[in-house]
C-alpha positions in Angstrom: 83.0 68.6 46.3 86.0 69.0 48.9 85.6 71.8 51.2 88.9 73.7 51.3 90.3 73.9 55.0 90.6 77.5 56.7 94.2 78.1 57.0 95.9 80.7 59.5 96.5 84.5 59.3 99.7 85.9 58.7 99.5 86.7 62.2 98.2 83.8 63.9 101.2 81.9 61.9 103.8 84.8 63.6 102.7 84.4 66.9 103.2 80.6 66.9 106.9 81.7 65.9 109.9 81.7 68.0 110.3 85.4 67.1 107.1 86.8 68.3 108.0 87.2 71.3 111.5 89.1 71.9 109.6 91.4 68.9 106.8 91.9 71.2 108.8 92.7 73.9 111.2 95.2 71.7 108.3 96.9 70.4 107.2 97.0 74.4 110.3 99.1 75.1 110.4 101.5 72.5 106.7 102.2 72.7 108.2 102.8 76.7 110.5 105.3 76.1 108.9 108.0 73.5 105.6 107.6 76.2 108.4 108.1 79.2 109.9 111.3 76.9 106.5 112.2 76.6 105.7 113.0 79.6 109.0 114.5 80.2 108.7 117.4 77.6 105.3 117.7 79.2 103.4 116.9 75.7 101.8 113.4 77.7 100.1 112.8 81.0 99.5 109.4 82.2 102.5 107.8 80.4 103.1 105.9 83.5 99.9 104.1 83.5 99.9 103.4 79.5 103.4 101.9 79.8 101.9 99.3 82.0 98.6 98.6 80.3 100.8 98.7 76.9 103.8 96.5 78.9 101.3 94.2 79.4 98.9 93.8 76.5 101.5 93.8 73.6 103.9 90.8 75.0 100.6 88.5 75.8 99.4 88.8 72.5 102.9 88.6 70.5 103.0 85.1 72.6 104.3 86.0 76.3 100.9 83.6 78.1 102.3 82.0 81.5 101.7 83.7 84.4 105.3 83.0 85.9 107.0 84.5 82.9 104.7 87.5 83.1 105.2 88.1 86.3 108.6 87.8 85.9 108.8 90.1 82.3 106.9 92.9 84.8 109.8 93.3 86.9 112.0 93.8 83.9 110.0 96.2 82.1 109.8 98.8 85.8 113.9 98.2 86.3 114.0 98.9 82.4 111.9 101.9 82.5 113.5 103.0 85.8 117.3 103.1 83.9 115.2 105.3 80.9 114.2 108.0 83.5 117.2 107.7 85.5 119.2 108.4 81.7 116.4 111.2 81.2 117.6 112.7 84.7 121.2 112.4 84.7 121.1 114.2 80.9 118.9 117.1 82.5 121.4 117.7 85.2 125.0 117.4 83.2 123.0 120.4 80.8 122.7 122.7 83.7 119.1 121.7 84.8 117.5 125.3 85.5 121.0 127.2 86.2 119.9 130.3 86.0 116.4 131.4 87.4 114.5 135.0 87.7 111.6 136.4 89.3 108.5 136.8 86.9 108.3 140.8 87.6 112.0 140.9 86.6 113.0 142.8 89.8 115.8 139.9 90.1 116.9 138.3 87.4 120.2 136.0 86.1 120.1 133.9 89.9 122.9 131.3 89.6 125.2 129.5 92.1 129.1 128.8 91.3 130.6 125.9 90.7 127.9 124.4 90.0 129.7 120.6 90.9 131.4 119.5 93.3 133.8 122.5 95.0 137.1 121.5 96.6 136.7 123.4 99.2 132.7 122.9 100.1 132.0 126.4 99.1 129.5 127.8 96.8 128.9 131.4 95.5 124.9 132.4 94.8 124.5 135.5 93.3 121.6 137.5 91.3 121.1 140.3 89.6 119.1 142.8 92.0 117.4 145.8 89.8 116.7 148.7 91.3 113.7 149.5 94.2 114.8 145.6 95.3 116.3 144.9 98.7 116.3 142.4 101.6 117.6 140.0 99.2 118.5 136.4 100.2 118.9 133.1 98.8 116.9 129.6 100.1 118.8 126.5 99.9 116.9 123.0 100.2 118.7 119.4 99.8 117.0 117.6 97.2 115.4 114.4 98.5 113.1 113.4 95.6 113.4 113.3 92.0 111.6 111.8 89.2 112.7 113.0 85.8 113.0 116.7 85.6 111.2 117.5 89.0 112.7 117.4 92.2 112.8 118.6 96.0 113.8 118.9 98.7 114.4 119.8 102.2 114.8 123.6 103.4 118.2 124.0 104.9 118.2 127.6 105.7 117.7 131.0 103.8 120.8 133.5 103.5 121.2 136.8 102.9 123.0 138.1 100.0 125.0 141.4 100.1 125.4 144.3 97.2 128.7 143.6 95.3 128.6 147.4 93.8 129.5 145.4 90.6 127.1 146.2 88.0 125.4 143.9 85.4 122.0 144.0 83.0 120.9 147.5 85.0 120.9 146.3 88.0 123.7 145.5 90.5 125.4 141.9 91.4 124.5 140.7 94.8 126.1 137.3 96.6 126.7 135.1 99.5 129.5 132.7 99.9 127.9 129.8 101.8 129.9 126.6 102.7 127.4 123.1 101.8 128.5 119.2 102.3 129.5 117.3 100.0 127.5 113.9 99.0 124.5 115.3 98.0 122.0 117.5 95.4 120.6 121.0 96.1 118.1 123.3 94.2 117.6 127.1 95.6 115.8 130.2 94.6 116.0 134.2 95.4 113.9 136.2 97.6 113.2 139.9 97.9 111.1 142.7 98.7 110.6 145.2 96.2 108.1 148.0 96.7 106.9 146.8 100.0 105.9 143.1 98.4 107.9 139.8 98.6 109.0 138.4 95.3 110.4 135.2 94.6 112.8 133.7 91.2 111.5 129.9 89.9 113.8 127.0 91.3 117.4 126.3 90.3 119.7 123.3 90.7 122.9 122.8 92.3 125.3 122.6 93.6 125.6 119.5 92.7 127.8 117.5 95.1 127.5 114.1 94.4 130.2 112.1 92.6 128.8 110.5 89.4 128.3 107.1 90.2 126.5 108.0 93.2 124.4 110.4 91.4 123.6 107.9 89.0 122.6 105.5 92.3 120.4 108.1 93.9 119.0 109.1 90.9 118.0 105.4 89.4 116.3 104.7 93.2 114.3 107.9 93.2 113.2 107.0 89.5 112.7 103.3 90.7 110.6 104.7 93.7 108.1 105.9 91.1 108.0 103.4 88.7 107.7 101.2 90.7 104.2 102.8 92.0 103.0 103.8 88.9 103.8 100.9 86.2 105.0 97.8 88.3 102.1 98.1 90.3 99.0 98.4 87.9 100.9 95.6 85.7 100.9 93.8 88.6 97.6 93.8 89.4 96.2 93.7 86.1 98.4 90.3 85.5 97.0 88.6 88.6 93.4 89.7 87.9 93.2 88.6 84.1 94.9 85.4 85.2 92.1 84.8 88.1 89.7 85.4 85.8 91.0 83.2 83.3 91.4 80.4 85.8 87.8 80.5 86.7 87.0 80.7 83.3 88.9 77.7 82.2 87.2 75.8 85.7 83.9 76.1 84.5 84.7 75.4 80.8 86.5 72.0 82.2 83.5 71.4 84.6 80.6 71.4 81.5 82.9 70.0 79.6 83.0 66.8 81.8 79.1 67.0 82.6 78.9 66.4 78.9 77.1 70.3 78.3 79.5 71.2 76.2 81.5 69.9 73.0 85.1 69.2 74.7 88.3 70.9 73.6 91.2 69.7 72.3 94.3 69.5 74.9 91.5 69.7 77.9 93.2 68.6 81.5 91.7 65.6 83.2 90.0 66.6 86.4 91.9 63.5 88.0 95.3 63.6 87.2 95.7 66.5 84.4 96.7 64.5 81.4 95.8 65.7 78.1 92.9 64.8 76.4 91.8 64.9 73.4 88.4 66.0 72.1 87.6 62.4 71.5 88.6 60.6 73.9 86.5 58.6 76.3 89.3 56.8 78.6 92.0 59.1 80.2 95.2 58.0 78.8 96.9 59.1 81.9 94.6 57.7 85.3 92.3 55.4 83.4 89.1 57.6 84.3 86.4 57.2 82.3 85.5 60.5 80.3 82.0 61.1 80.2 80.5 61.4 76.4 78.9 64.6 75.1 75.4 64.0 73.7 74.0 67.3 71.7 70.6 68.5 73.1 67.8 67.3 70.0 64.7 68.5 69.3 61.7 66.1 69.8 58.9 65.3 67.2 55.5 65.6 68.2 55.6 62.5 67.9 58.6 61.9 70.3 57.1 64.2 72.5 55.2 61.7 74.8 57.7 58.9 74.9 60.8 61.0 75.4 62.5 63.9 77.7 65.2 65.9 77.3 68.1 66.2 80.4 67.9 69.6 81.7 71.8 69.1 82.7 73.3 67.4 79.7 70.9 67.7 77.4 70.6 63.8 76.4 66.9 62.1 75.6 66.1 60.4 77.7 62.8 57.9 78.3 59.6 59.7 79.5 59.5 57.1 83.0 63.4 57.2 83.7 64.0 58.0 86.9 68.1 59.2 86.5 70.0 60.1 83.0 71.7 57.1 81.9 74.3 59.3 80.7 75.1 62.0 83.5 72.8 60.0 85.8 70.8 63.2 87.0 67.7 62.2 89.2 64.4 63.3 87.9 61.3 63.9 90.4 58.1 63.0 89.6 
Protein backbone atom coordinates (compact mmCIF):
# COMPACT_ATOMS: atom_id res chain seq x y z
CA UNK A 1 0.00 0.00 0.00
CA UNK A 2 1.17 3.86 -0.69
CA UNK A 3 1.87 5.69 2.38
CA UNK A 4 0.12 9.06 2.01
CA UNK A 5 2.74 11.99 2.33
CA UNK A 6 2.30 14.57 5.45
CA UNK A 7 1.36 17.67 3.95
CA UNK A 8 1.71 21.29 5.70
CA UNK A 9 -0.42 23.17 8.26
CA UNK A 10 -2.46 25.90 7.44
CA UNK A 11 0.17 27.82 9.12
CA UNK A 12 3.33 26.44 7.98
CA UNK A 13 1.76 27.11 4.31
CA UNK A 14 1.11 31.05 5.55
CA UNK A 15 4.38 31.63 6.73
CA UNK A 16 5.97 30.47 3.50
CA UNK A 17 3.63 33.33 2.00
CA UNK A 18 4.59 36.73 0.84
CA UNK A 19 2.00 38.11 3.27
CA UNK A 20 3.23 36.68 6.51
CA UNK A 21 5.27 38.97 7.12
CA UNK A 22 3.90 42.79 6.82
CA UNK A 23 0.76 40.75 8.85
CA UNK A 24 3.21 39.86 11.45
CA UNK A 25 4.54 43.12 11.68
CA UNK A 26 0.86 44.85 11.65
CA UNK A 27 -0.20 42.67 14.35
CA UNK A 28 3.37 43.78 16.05
CA UNK A 29 2.11 47.36 16.11
CA UNK A 30 -1.29 47.21 17.29
CA UNK A 31 -0.42 44.70 19.97
CA UNK A 32 2.20 47.98 20.68
CA UNK A 33 -0.13 50.49 21.10
CA UNK A 34 -3.09 49.05 23.44
CA UNK A 35 0.20 47.68 25.72
CA UNK A 36 1.69 51.43 25.34
CA UNK A 37 -2.12 52.78 26.43
CA UNK A 38 -1.91 50.30 28.93
CA UNK A 39 0.39 51.48 30.85
CA UNK A 40 -0.66 55.00 30.31
CA UNK A 41 -4.15 54.63 32.01
CA UNK A 42 -2.11 52.88 34.60
CA UNK A 43 -4.09 49.36 34.11
CA UNK A 44 -0.29 47.72 32.81
CA UNK A 45 3.17 47.68 34.22
CA UNK A 46 6.00 46.51 32.20
CA UNK A 47 4.42 47.27 28.76
CA UNK A 48 7.78 48.57 27.76
CA UNK A 49 9.48 45.27 28.16
CA UNK A 50 6.45 43.07 26.57
CA UNK A 51 6.57 45.37 23.48
CA UNK A 52 10.02 44.22 22.86
CA UNK A 53 9.84 40.55 23.71
CA UNK A 54 6.32 40.66 21.62
CA UNK A 55 8.30 43.11 18.78
CA UNK A 56 10.50 40.47 18.54
CA UNK A 57 8.82 37.01 18.80
CA UNK A 58 5.73 37.70 16.55
CA UNK A 59 7.69 39.01 13.24
CA UNK A 60 10.37 35.92 13.56
CA UNK A 61 7.78 33.50 13.57
CA UNK A 62 5.29 35.22 10.85
CA UNK A 63 8.72 34.87 8.65
CA UNK A 64 11.01 38.07 9.60
CA UNK A 65 14.56 35.30 10.12
CA UNK A 66 17.79 37.44 9.00
CA UNK A 67 19.57 39.00 11.47
CA UNK A 68 20.14 42.22 9.31
CA UNK A 69 16.49 42.71 8.69
CA UNK A 70 15.81 42.24 12.36
CA UNK A 71 18.11 44.39 13.46
CA UNK A 72 16.93 46.76 11.16
CA UNK A 73 12.85 46.07 11.90
CA UNK A 74 14.12 46.92 15.79
CA UNK A 75 14.81 50.34 15.00
CA UNK A 76 11.48 50.80 13.38
CA UNK A 77 9.44 49.37 15.88
CA UNK A 78 11.36 52.00 19.06
CA UNK A 79 10.87 55.19 16.37
CA UNK A 80 7.28 53.74 15.86
CA UNK A 81 6.47 53.28 19.36
CA UNK A 82 8.32 56.61 20.28
CA UNK A 83 5.58 58.68 17.68
CA UNK A 84 2.63 56.47 19.72
CA UNK A 85 3.79 58.01 23.08
CA UNK A 86 4.81 61.20 21.70
CA UNK A 87 0.73 61.19 20.13
CA UNK A 88 -0.26 59.90 23.78
CA UNK A 89 1.65 63.16 25.24
CA UNK A 90 0.77 65.77 22.98
CA UNK A 91 -3.26 64.67 23.42
CA UNK A 92 -2.64 64.82 27.34
CA UNK A 93 -1.36 68.37 27.14
CA UNK A 94 -3.83 70.06 24.32
CA UNK A 95 -6.79 68.50 27.14
CA UNK A 96 -5.35 70.62 29.85
CA UNK A 97 -3.01 67.94 31.46
CA UNK A 98 -3.66 68.46 35.33
CA UNK A 99 -4.97 72.35 35.08
CA UNK A 100 -6.36 72.57 38.04
CA UNK A 101 -4.75 70.98 41.24
CA UNK A 102 -5.76 71.06 45.20
CA UNK A 103 -4.32 70.12 48.36
CA UNK A 104 -5.66 66.70 49.80
CA UNK A 105 -6.93 68.42 53.21
CA UNK A 106 -8.76 70.91 50.96
CA UNK A 107 -7.30 73.99 52.70
CA UNK A 108 -6.38 75.17 48.95
CA UNK A 109 -8.16 74.14 46.33
CA UNK A 110 -9.04 75.15 42.36
CA UNK A 111 -4.84 76.06 41.73
CA UNK A 112 -4.62 77.05 38.09
CA UNK A 113 -2.30 79.35 36.04
CA UNK A 114 -3.63 81.71 33.09
CA UNK A 115 -3.14 81.43 29.85
CA UNK A 116 -2.36 78.34 30.01
CA UNK A 117 -0.27 78.66 26.24
CA UNK A 118 1.89 80.72 25.05
CA UNK A 119 1.20 84.64 26.50
CA UNK A 120 2.16 87.58 24.30
CA UNK A 121 3.53 89.29 26.68
CA UNK A 122 5.55 86.36 28.76
CA UNK A 123 3.20 86.79 31.65
CA UNK A 124 1.31 84.25 33.53
CA UNK A 125 -1.36 84.60 36.31
CA UNK A 126 -1.36 81.56 39.17
CA UNK A 127 -4.01 81.76 41.44
CA UNK A 128 -5.81 79.32 44.10
CA UNK A 129 -8.44 79.28 46.17
CA UNK A 130 -7.11 79.78 49.84
CA UNK A 131 -9.87 78.62 52.56
CA UNK A 132 -9.86 79.94 55.61
CA UNK A 133 -7.01 79.37 58.75
CA UNK A 134 -4.53 79.16 55.37
CA UNK A 135 -1.78 81.70 54.84
CA UNK A 136 1.88 82.12 53.71
CA UNK A 137 0.67 80.93 50.41
CA UNK A 138 2.98 80.66 47.36
CA UNK A 139 3.31 79.03 44.19
CA UNK A 140 6.62 76.77 42.92
CA UNK A 141 7.38 76.82 39.40
CA UNK A 142 9.81 74.11 37.76
CA UNK A 143 10.76 73.93 33.85
CA UNK A 144 9.86 70.61 32.75
CA UNK A 145 12.90 68.69 31.49
CA UNK A 146 11.66 65.14 31.20
CA UNK A 147 8.56 63.53 29.97
CA UNK A 148 7.42 60.22 29.06
CA UNK A 149 3.74 60.00 28.50
CA UNK A 150 1.72 61.55 31.16
CA UNK A 151 4.64 62.06 33.69
CA UNK A 152 6.95 64.74 33.62
CA UNK A 153 9.53 67.10 35.56
CA UNK A 154 11.38 69.40 35.98
CA UNK A 155 13.72 71.85 37.25
CA UNK A 156 12.79 74.30 40.26
CA UNK A 157 12.97 77.77 39.08
CA UNK A 158 11.85 79.62 42.13
CA UNK A 159 8.82 79.73 44.53
CA UNK A 160 6.56 82.95 44.69
CA UNK A 161 4.29 84.32 46.90
CA UNK A 162 0.78 84.81 46.11
CA UNK A 163 -1.28 87.76 47.60
CA UNK A 164 -5.15 87.84 48.89
CA UNK A 165 -7.29 89.25 45.91
CA UNK A 166 -10.34 89.99 48.60
CA UNK A 167 -12.34 88.30 45.68
CA UNK A 168 -14.20 85.54 46.96
CA UNK A 169 -14.81 81.96 45.42
CA UNK A 170 -15.97 78.29 46.79
CA UNK A 171 -15.67 79.71 50.64
CA UNK A 172 -12.56 80.75 50.49
CA UNK A 173 -10.92 83.78 48.94
CA UNK A 174 -8.82 84.11 45.47
CA UNK A 175 -5.20 84.48 45.91
CA UNK A 176 -2.50 85.28 42.81
CA UNK A 177 0.79 86.25 41.55
CA UNK A 178 1.55 87.72 38.23
CA UNK A 179 4.95 86.23 37.33
CA UNK A 180 6.72 86.92 33.93
CA UNK A 181 8.25 83.15 32.35
CA UNK A 182 10.28 82.69 28.86
CA UNK A 183 8.98 81.55 26.22
CA UNK A 184 10.30 78.19 24.42
CA UNK A 185 9.65 75.98 26.93
CA UNK A 186 7.09 73.68 29.36
CA UNK A 187 6.37 74.26 33.11
CA UNK A 188 4.37 72.32 35.71
CA UNK A 189 3.90 74.10 39.41
CA UNK A 190 2.04 73.48 42.60
CA UNK A 191 0.64 75.60 45.80
CA UNK A 192 2.11 75.79 49.16
CA UNK A 193 0.81 76.88 52.48
CA UNK A 194 0.75 76.71 56.05
CA UNK A 195 -2.48 76.16 57.60
CA UNK A 196 -2.70 75.57 61.38
CA UNK A 197 0.93 75.74 61.99
CA UNK A 198 1.63 72.74 59.25
CA UNK A 199 2.87 73.09 55.61
CA UNK A 200 0.47 71.73 53.01
CA UNK A 201 1.03 71.23 49.45
CA UNK A 202 -1.71 70.89 46.13
CA UNK A 203 -0.65 67.75 43.47
CA UNK A 204 1.32 69.07 40.32
CA UNK A 205 -0.18 71.12 37.47
CA UNK A 206 1.02 71.86 33.94
CA UNK A 207 1.75 74.93 32.17
CA UNK A 208 2.22 77.35 30.95
CA UNK A 209 2.91 75.92 28.17
CA UNK A 210 5.31 77.95 25.99
CA UNK A 211 6.36 76.06 23.32
CA UNK A 212 5.11 76.52 19.78
CA UNK A 213 3.55 73.25 18.42
CA UNK A 214 6.00 71.85 16.33
CA UNK A 215 8.60 72.34 18.80
CA UNK A 216 6.47 70.71 21.40
CA UNK A 217 5.85 67.97 19.23
CA UNK A 218 10.05 67.82 18.80
CA UNK A 219 10.81 67.89 22.48
CA UNK A 220 8.14 65.73 23.29
CA UNK A 221 8.96 62.83 20.54
CA UNK A 222 12.85 63.00 21.98
CA UNK A 223 11.92 62.70 25.62
CA UNK A 224 9.52 59.75 24.52
CA UNK A 225 12.51 58.41 22.24
CA UNK A 226 14.88 58.81 25.32
CA UNK A 227 12.84 56.04 26.96
CA UNK A 228 12.02 53.88 24.40
CA UNK A 229 14.82 53.69 23.38
CA UNK A 230 16.10 52.24 26.98
CA UNK A 231 13.28 50.19 27.62
CA UNK A 232 12.26 48.35 24.12
CA UNK A 233 15.17 49.01 21.63
CA UNK A 234 17.51 47.91 23.98
CA UNK A 235 16.17 44.45 25.43
CA UNK A 236 15.15 43.72 21.57
CA UNK A 237 18.42 44.37 20.87
CA UNK A 238 19.97 42.23 22.97
CA UNK A 239 17.64 39.48 22.81
CA UNK A 240 18.16 39.55 18.76
CA UNK A 241 21.98 39.29 18.99
CA UNK A 242 21.82 36.56 21.71
CA UNK A 243 19.20 34.13 19.94
CA UNK A 244 21.23 34.79 16.81
CA UNK A 245 24.70 33.71 18.66
CA UNK A 246 23.08 30.96 19.88
CA UNK A 247 21.77 29.90 16.78
CA UNK A 248 25.05 30.28 14.97
CA UNK A 249 26.77 27.99 17.37
CA UNK A 250 24.06 25.81 17.09
CA UNK A 251 24.03 25.51 13.41
CA UNK A 252 28.35 25.12 13.82
CA UNK A 253 28.08 22.09 15.50
CA UNK A 254 25.12 20.65 13.54
CA UNK A 255 27.40 21.45 10.26
CA UNK A 256 30.47 19.97 12.12
CA UNK A 257 28.67 16.22 12.95
CA UNK A 258 27.17 16.51 10.04
CA UNK A 259 30.51 16.46 8.07
CA UNK A 260 32.12 13.77 10.65
CA UNK A 261 29.38 11.63 9.24
CA UNK A 262 27.50 11.52 13.22
CA UNK A 263 24.69 12.75 12.00
CA UNK A 264 22.04 12.24 9.02
CA UNK A 265 22.87 15.56 6.92
CA UNK A 266 20.24 18.26 6.08
CA UNK A 267 18.99 19.41 3.22
CA UNK A 268 20.44 22.93 1.95
CA UNK A 269 23.56 22.36 4.50
CA UNK A 270 26.68 24.90 3.65
CA UNK A 271 29.91 23.40 2.57
CA UNK A 272 32.58 23.99 5.15
CA UNK A 273 34.84 24.97 2.09
CA UNK A 274 33.20 27.32 0.10
CA UNK A 275 29.42 27.46 1.41
CA UNK A 276 27.54 25.96 -1.53
CA UNK A 277 24.46 24.17 -0.97
CA UNK A 278 24.26 20.72 -0.55
CA UNK A 279 21.99 18.49 -0.66
CA UNK A 280 21.36 15.58 1.79
CA UNK A 281 22.81 13.29 -0.73
CA UNK A 282 25.38 14.47 -2.04
CA UNK A 283 28.86 13.18 -1.77
CA UNK A 284 30.94 15.78 -4.09
CA UNK A 285 30.42 19.57 -3.44
CA UNK A 286 28.94 20.98 -6.52
CA UNK A 287 30.56 24.20 -5.76
CA UNK A 288 34.60 23.47 -4.62
CA UNK A 289 34.81 19.88 -5.67
CA UNK A 290 35.34 18.72 -1.93
CA UNK A 291 34.62 15.45 -1.20
CA UNK A 292 31.58 15.12 1.37
CA UNK A 293 32.15 12.58 3.79
CA UNK A 294 29.23 9.66 3.84
CA UNK A 295 27.07 9.07 6.90
CA UNK A 296 27.12 5.47 8.00
CA UNK A 297 24.24 4.73 10.79
CA UNK A 298 25.78 3.19 14.07
CA UNK A 299 24.50 -0.93 13.91
CA UNK A 300 24.18 -3.26 16.38
CA UNK A 301 26.49 -6.27 16.33
CA UNK A 302 25.51 -10.00 16.58
CA UNK A 303 27.13 -12.06 19.01
CA UNK A 304 28.35 -13.42 16.47
CA UNK A 305 29.75 -10.14 14.89
CA UNK A 306 30.95 -9.38 18.14
CA UNK A 307 34.63 -10.75 17.87
CA UNK A 308 35.39 -9.85 14.28
CA UNK A 309 33.91 -6.35 14.29
CA UNK A 310 33.97 -2.75 16.30
CA UNK A 311 31.93 -0.05 16.16
CA UNK A 312 33.67 3.87 15.61
CA UNK A 313 33.14 5.63 18.72
CA UNK A 314 33.17 8.95 16.40
CA UNK A 315 31.03 8.06 13.47
CA UNK A 316 29.61 5.14 14.44
CA UNK A 317 30.79 2.93 11.27
CA UNK A 318 31.89 -1.02 11.80
CA UNK A 319 34.71 -1.29 11.48
CA UNK A 320 37.27 -4.60 11.54
CA UNK A 321 38.28 -5.77 15.08
CA UNK A 322 42.41 -5.23 14.03
CA UNK A 323 42.00 -1.86 12.09
CA UNK A 324 44.11 0.49 13.27
CA UNK A 325 42.08 3.98 11.72
CA UNK A 326 38.25 4.14 10.43
CA UNK A 327 38.24 3.75 6.83
CA UNK A 328 35.48 6.07 6.78
CA UNK A 329 36.34 9.12 9.15
CA UNK A 330 39.88 7.64 9.55
CA UNK A 331 39.85 7.95 13.53
CA UNK A 332 43.07 6.15 15.04
CA UNK A 333 42.28 3.37 17.38
CA UNK A 334 44.94 2.44 20.27
CA UNK A 335 45.52 -0.88 21.17
Amino acid sequence: MREKMPTESNFTSFIKSRYAMPIGIVLTLILSFFLLWGEKSGALYMAPLLIAIAGYLIPKNFGLKDIRWIMLWGAVLVLTVSAMATAFTVSYYDNGGYGKVSSSDGGLIDGTVAPYSISDNGTYIYEVTVMPGCDNVKVIVSEVNMVYLESRSGTVLDSYLLENTSTERSGGWIWSAEIPLENGSNYIFYFEGVKDGEEIRTAVGDGPLTMEQYDAWLFYFGQNFINIFTWVGIPFFLLALVSWWIRRNLDRVITEMEEAGRIPPRDGRPCIQCGTSLSKDAEVCPGCGRIIPKYIPPQQLTEEEEGDKLVCSECGAEVEADAEFCPNCGEGFEE
